[in-house]
matplotlib code that plots the C-alpha trace (Angstrom):
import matplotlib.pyplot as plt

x = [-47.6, -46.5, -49.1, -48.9, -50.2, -52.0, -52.9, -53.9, -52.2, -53.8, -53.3, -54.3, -54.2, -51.7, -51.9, -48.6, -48.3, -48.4, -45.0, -43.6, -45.1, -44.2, -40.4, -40.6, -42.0, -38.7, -36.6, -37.4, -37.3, -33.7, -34.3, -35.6, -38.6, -42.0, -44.2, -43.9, -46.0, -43.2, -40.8, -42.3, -42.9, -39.1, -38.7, -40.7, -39.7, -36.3, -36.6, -38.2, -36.3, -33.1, -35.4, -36.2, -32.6, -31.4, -34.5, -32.8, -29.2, -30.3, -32.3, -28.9, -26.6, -28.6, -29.1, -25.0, -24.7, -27.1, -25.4, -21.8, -23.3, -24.8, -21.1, -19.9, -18.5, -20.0]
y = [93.0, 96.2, 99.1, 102.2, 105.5, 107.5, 105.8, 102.0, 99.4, 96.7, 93.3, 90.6, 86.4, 84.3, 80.2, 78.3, 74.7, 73.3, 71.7, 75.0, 77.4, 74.8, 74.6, 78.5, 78.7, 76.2, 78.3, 81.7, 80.8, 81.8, 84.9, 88.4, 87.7, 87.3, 85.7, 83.7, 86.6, 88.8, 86.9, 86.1, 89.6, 90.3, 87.6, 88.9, 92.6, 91.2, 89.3, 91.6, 94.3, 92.4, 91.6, 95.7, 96.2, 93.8, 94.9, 98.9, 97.4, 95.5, 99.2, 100.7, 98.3, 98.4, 102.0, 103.0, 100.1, 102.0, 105.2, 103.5, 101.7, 105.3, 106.6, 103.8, 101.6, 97.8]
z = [-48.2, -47.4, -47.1, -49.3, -48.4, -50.6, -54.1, -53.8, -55.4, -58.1, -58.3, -59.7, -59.2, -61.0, -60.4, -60.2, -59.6, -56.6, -56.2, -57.4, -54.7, -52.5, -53.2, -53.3, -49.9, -48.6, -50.5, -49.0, -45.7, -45.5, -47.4, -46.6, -48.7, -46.0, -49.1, -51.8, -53.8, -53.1, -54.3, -57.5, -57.9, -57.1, -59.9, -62.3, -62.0, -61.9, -65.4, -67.5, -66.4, -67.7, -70.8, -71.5, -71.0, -73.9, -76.2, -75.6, -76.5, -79.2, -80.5, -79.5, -81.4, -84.5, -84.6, -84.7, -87.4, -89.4, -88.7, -90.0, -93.1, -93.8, -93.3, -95.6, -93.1, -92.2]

ax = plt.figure().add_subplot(projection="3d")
ax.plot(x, y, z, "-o")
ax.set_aspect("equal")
plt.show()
């Protein structure tokens, strides 16, 4: 992992199976990533950043079809 300077960084332990990490560990041998941790983390970060971004739309969408019904359209 890379070091930080200044304020440490938390982390906790997350099990996988077996077979997974393994086929993780072939797969980023071709890849930029040095661990399997920091893939996953890519991964996750990755994923629920897509998922925050849908949630805002979906806010976003409802929230102008509220505005039109109250303008008497929809």
């Amino acid at each position: 992992m890379a070091k930080q300077t200044g304020a440490k960084r938390k982390y906790t332990t997350i099990t996988i199976p077996a077979p997974l990490f393994h086929r993780i560990q072939e797969r980023i041998k071709t890849t930029g990533f040095s661990s399997v941790s920091d893939y996953v983390t890519y991964i996750l970060r990755e994923t629920t950043s897509e998922m925050e971004m849908r949630k805002a739309g979906k806010k976003e969408t409802e929230s102008v079809m509220e505005k039109l019904r109250a303008l008497g359209y929809a």
